[in-house]
C-alpha positions in Angstrom: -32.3 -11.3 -19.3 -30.0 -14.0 -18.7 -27.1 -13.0 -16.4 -23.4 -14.6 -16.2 -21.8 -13.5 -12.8 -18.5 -14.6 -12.1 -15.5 -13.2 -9.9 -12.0 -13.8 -8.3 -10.4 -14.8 -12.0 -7.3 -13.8 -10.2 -4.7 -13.3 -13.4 -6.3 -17.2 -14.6 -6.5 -17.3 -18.2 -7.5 -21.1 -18.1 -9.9 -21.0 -15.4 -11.2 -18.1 -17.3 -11.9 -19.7 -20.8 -13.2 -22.9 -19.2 -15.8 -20.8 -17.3 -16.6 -18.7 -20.7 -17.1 -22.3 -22.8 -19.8 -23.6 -19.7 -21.4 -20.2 -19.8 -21.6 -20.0 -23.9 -23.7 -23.7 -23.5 -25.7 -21.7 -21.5 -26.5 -18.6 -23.2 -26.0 -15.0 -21.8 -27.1 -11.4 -22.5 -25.0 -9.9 -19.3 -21.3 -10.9 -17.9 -21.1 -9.6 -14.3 -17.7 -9.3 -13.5 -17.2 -8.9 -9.6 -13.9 -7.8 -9.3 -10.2 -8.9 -8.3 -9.9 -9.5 -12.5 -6.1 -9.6 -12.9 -3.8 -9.4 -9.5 -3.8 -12.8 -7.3 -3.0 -10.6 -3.8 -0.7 -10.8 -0.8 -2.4 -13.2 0.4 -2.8 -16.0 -2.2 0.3 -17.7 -3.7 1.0 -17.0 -7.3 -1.8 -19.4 -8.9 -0.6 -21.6 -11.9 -0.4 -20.3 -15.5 -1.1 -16.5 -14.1 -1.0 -14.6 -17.3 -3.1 -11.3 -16.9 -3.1 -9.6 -20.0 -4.4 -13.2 -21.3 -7.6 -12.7 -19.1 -7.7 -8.8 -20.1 -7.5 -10.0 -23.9 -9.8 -12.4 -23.2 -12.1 -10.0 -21.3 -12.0 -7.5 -24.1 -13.5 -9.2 -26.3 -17.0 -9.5 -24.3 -16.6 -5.4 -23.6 -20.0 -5.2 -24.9 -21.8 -7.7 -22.5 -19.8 -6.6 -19.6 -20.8 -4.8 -16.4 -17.7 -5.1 -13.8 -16.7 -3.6 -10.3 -13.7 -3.3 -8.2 -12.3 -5.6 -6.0 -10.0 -5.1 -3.5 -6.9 -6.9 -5.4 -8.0 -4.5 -8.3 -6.2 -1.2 -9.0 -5.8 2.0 -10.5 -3.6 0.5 -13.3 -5.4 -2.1 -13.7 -7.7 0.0 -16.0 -5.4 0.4 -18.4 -5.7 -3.1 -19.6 -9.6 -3.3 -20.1 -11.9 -1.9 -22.5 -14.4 -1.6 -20.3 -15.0 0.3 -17.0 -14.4 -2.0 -14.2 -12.9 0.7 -11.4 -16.6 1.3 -9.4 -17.0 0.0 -5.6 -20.8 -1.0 -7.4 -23.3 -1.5 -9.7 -27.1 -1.7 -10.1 -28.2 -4.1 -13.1 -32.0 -4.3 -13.5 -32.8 -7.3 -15.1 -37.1 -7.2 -15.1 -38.1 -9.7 -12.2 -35.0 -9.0 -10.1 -32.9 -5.8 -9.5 -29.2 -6.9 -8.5 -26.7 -4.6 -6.6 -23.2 -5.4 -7.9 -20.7 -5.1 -5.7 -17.0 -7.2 -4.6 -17.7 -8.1 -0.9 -14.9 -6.2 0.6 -17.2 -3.2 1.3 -20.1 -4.3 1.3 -21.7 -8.0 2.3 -24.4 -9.2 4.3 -23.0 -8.1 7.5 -22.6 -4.3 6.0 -25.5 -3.8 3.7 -25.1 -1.5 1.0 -27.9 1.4 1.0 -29.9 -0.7 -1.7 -33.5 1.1 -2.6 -35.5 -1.0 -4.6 -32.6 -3.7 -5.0 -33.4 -7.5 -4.5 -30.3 -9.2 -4.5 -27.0 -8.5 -3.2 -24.6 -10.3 -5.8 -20.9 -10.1 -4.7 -17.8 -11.9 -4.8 -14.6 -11.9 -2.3 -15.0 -14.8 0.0 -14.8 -17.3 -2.9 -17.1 -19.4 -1.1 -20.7 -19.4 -3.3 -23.4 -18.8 -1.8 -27.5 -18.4 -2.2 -29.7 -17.2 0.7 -32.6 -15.0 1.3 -32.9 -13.3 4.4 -35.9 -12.3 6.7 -36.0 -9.3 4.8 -36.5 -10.2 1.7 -32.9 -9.9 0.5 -30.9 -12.1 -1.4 -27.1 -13.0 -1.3 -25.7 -14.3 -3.9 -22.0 -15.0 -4.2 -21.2 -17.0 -8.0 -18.0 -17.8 -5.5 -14.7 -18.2 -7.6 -13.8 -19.0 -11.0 -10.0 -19.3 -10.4 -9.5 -19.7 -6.4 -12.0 -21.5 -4.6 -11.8 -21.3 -1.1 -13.8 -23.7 2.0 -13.7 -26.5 0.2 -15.7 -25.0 -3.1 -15.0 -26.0 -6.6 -14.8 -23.8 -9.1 -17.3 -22.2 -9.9 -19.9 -19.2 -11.6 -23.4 -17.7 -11.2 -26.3 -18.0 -13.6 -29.4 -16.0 -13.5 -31.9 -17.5 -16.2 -34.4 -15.0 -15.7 -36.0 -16.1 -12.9 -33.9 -18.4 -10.8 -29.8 -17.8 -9.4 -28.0 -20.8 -9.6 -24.3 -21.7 -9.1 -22.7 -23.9 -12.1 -19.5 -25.8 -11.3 -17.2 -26.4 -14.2 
């Protein structure tokens, strides 16, 4: 199974499509969406050419290839303009050689560890800031970092899971 992950699209139609066209080169069976879809937050300024229901149309039309979680910019409302469920704290995607649990960051991270079971990766989002590392127990993090607002000096950027190996893919 080949995996898209991307989060923090932040209300960025632009960003967005640009993101989809390097991931359609690619190929994909799965788009992870993990979380803060729409709303930019207090905390970030407006970003340039916000247009939400853009990315929700946009969205939309992968609905069937989606599997999403919350972030902490997301709300309640929010729901109202997707097609697809995208409201739960988490997910578990099972995708044969690895078993990824889907979450935003906010909740839980490395520093908070989710109760995971048989899961081998901790994918999230919420720093913006991508990331890949395995830890001494076995674990790996894995942040696709943002496709709209990268932070610590990042570019823009998604996660790719080929089947076998994570890898980020600036665009």
């Amino acid at each position: 199974m080949k995996i898209v992950f991307m989060s923090d699209i932040h209300g960025v139609p632009s960003t967005l499509k640009a993101a989809l066209s390097a991931a359609d080169t690619l190929g994909y069976d799965r788009l992870v969406l993990l979380g803060d879809l729409l709303y930019h937050g207090p905390r970030n300024g407006v970003p340039n050419f916000y247009d939400p229901e853009d990315v929700a149309k946009t969205l939309n039309g992968l609905k069937e290839k989606i599997v999403a979680v919350r972030g902490n910019c997301d709300a309640e409302v929010d729901q109202f303009m997707f097609e697809f469920p995208m409201m739960g704290d988490y997910a578990v995607l099972d995708a044969g050689t690895e078993t990824f649990f889907l979450t935003h960051g906010h909740l839980w991270n490395e520093n908070r560890l989710p109760p995971l079971g048989m899961c081998t990766v901790l994918a999230h989002g919420h720093t913006h800031v991508p990331e890949l590392k395995r830890l001494a127990c076995g674990l790996t993090i894995f942040n696709p970092g943002s496709v709209s607002l990268p932070k610590g000096g990042s570019e823009r950027s998604f996660g790719y899971f080929d089947g076998e190996r994570l890898s980020h893919i600036r665009f």
